[in-house]
C-alpha positions in Angstrom: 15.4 -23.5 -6.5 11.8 -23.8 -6.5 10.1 -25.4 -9.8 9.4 -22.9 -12.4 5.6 -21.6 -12.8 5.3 -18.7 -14.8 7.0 -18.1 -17.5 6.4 -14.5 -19.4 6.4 -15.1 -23.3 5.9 -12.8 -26.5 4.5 -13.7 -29.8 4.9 -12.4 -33.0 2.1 -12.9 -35.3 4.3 -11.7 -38.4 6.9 -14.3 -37.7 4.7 -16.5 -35.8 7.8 -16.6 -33.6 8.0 -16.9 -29.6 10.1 -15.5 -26.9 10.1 -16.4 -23.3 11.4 -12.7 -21.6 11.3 -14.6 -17.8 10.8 -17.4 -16.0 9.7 -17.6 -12.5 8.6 -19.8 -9.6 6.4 -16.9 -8.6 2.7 -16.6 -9.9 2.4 -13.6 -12.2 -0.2 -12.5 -14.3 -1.8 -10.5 -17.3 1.1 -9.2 -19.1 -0.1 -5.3 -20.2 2.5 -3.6 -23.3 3.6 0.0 -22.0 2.6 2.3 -24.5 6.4 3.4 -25.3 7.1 0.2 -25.7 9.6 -0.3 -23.1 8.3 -2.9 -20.5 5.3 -5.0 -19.5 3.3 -4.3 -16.1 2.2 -7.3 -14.4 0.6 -8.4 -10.9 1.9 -10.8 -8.2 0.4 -11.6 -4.9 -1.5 -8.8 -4.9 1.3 -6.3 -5.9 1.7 -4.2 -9.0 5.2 -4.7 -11.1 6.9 -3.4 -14.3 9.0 -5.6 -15.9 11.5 -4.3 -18.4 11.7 -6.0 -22.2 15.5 -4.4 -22.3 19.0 -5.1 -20.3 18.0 -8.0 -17.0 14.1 -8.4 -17.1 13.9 -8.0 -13.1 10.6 -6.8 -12.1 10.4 -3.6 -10.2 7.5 -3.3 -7.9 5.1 -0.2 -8.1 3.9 1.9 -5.3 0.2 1.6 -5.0 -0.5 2.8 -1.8 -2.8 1.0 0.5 -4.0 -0.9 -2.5 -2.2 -4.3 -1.9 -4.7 -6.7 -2.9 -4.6 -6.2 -7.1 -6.2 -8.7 -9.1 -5.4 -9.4 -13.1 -7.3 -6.7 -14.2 -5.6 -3.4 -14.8 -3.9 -1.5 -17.4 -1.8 1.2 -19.0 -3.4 4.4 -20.0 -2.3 5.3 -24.0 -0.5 8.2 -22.9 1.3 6.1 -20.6 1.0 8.8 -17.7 -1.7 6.5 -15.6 -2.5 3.1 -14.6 -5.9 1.4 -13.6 -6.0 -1.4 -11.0 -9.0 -3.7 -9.8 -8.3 -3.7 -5.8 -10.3 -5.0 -2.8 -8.5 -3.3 0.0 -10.9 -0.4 0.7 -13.9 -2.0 0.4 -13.5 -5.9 0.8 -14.7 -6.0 -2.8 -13.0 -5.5 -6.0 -13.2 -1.5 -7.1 -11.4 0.3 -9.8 -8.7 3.2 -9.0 -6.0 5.5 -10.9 -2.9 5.9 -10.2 0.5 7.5 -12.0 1.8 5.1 -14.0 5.0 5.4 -11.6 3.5 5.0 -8.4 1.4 6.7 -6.1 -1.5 7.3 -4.3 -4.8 5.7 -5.8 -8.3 7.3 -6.9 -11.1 5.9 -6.4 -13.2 6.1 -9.7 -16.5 3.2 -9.0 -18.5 3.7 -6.0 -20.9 1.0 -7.7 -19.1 -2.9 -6.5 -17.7 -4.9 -7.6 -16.1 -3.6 -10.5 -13.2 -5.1 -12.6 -11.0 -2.9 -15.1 -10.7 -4.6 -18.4 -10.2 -1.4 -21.1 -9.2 2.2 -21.6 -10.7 4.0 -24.4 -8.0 5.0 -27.0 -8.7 8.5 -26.2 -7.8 7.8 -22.6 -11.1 9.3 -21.0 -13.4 6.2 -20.5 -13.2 3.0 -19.1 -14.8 -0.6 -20.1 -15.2 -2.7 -17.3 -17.4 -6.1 -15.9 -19.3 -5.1 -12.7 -21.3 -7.0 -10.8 -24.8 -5.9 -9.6 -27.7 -7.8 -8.4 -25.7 -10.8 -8.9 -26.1 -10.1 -12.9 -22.3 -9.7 -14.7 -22.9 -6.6 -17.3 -20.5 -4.6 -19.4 -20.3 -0.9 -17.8 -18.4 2.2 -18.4 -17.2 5.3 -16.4 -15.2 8.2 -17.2 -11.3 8.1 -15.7 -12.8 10.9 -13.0 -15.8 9.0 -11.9 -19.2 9.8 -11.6 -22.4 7.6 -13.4 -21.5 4.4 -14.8 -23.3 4.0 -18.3 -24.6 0.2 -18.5 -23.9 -1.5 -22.2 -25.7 -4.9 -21.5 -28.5 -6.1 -19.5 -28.2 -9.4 -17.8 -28.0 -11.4 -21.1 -25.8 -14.2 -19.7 -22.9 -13.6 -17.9 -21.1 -10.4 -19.6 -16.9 -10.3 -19.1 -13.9 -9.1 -20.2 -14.7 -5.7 -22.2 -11.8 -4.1 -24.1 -12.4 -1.0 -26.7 -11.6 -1.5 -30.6 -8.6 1.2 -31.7 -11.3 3.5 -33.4 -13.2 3.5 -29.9 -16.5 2.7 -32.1 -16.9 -0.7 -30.5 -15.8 -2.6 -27.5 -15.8 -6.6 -27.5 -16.4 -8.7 -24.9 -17.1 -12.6 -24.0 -20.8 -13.1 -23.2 -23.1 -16.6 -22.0 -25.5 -15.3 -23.3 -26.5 -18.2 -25.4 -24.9 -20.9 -23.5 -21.5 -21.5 -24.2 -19.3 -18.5 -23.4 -18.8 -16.7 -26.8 -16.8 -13.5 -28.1 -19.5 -10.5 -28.8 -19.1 -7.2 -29.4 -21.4 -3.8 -28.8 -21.5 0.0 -29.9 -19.3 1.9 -27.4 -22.5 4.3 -27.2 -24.8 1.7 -26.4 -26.8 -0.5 -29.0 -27.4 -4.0 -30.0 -24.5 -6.6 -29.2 -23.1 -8.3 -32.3 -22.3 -11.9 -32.0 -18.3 -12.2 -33.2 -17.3 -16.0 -32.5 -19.7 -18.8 -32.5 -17.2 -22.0 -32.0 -17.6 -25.2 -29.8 -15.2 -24.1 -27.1 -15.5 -21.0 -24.4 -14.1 -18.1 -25.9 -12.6 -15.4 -23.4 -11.1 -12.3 -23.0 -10.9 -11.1 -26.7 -8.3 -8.1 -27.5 -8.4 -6.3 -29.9 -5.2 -4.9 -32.3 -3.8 -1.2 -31.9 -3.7 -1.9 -35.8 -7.6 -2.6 -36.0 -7.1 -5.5 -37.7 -7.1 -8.7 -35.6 -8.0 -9.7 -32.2 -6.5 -11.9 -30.3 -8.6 -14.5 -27.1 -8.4 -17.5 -25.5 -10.0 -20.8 -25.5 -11.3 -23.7 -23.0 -12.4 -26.8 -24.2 -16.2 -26.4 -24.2 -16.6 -28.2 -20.4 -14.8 -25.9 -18.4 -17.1 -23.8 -16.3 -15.7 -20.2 -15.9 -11.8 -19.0 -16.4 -9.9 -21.3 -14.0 -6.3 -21.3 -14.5 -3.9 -24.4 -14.7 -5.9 -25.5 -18.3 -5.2 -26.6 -21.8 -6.1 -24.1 -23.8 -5.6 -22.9 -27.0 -4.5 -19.0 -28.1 -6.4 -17.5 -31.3 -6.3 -14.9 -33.6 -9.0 -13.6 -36.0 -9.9 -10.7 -37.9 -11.9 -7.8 -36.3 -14.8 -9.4 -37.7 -14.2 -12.7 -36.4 -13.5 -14.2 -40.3 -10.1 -16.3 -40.1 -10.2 -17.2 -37.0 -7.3 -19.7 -36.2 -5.3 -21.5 -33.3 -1.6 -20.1 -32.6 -0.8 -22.6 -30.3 -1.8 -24.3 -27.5 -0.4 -23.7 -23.7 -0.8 -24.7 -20.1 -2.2 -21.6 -18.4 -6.3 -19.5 -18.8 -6.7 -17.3 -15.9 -4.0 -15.1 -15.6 -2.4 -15.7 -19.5 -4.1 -12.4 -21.4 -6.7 -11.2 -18.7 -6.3 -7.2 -19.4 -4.8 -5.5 -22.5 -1.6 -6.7 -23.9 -0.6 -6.2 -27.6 2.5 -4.2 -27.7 1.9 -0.7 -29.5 2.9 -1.5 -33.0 0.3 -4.3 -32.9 2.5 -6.8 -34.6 3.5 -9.0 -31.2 1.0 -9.2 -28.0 2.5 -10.6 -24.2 1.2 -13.2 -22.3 1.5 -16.3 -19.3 2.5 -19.9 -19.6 2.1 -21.6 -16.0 3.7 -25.0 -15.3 2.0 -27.5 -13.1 2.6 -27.1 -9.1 
């Protein structure tokens, strides 16, 4: 058998418990919580896959069409009736497309590219995502359907990982804006951006609680240009505010571990990716 190198994990932040639900020598990525709670979608070479928290966790690929080049950034509508996935098929560049959550054709929803998914609105209807224009990374969103893309920031840095607070009032995001990459957060509708974190190591991908009352990101040590994987970093939680903020523990992974959404619905546990060394 091959060496391990992912391994799928859960943490409770009631307990302060973890739980490894499986172990692969595949490369798997950004854990997302079905809404009903019964299994976590992940992506794998370019392939979508649903992986069951109950009975033998064997993932079960979904059909996505002609879109077999997925990246980490897709997600779970809160109904649980759709999914959104980041693809490069069509286009040769990453665009954003729904799809039934149990397979199916995609829909093209961003003629602007490239575009990443990174959020869904809690009312289902919007998107947050991190498109690239002009060579400037900006925090966008789009309604499920399509149509104009309304811009939230404006070149300030590089602009990354959006994902909407529970109340749909504000979505946070991880921003460069001065210097070392830092969690941020802006009006939904548009407005000033609010600085959240201000630490001495690159803060990334912040999701927020369906509870509204934490938010959980990762961390790089402050040299680390980007969000490579294969990295010591360190998981942390802190209130919506960014008060309290402390380390949960530290792990072997970045790129891929948390990309997209993935608190499970009762917002007491969240899913993520522990790599081991190739």
């Amino acid at each position: 058998m091959a060496a391990l190198r992912s391994s799928i994990e859960i943490f409770n932040i009631r307990t302060r418990e973890q739980r490894v639900v499986w172990q692969t020598e595949a490369l798997f990525e950004a854990p997302n919580w079905s809404p009903d709670g019964q299994y976590l979608m992940l992506n794998s070479e370019g392939l979508i896959y649903r992986l069951a928290l109950s009975g033998d966790p064997v993932p079960t690929k979904v059909e996505t069409g002609f879109a077999t080049q997925c990246n980490n950034d897709h997600g779970i509508s809160p109904d649980g009736s759709l999914i959104a996935i980041s693809d490069k098929v069509e286009f040769g560049k990453s665009a954003i497309y729904v799809l039934p959550s149990i397979g199916g054709a995609p829909k093209l929803v961003t003629e602007n590219l490239p575009s990443y998914w990174h959020g869904w609105s809690p009312d289902g209807r919007s998107f947050a995502y991190c498109g690239i224009r002009n060579d400037e990374f900006d925090i966008y969103t789009i309604g499920i359907n399509g149509g104009a893309e309304k811009r939230l920031t404006f070149g300030e840095g590089r602009n990354d990982g959006p994902d909407y607070s529970p109340d749909g009032r504000w979505i946070y995001f991880n921003s460069s804006r001065m210097g070392l990459m830092q969690i941020w957060r802006v009006p939904a509708e548009g407005g000033g951006a609010e600085r959240i974190t201000n630490s001495n190591s690159g803060d990334w991908f912040p999701h927020p609680s369906p509870k509204g009352d934490k938010v959980v990101f990762i961390s790089y040590k402050p040299d680390v240009f980007d969000h490579p994987r294969d990295q010591q970093i360190e998981v942390r939680l802190m209130d919506m505010d960014g008060a309290n903020v402390e380390t949960l523990f530290e792990l072997f992974g970045g790129q891929g571990t948390m990309n997209s959404p993935n608190w499970s619905p009762t917002g007491d546990q969240f899913a993520y990716v522990r790599y081991f060394p190739v």
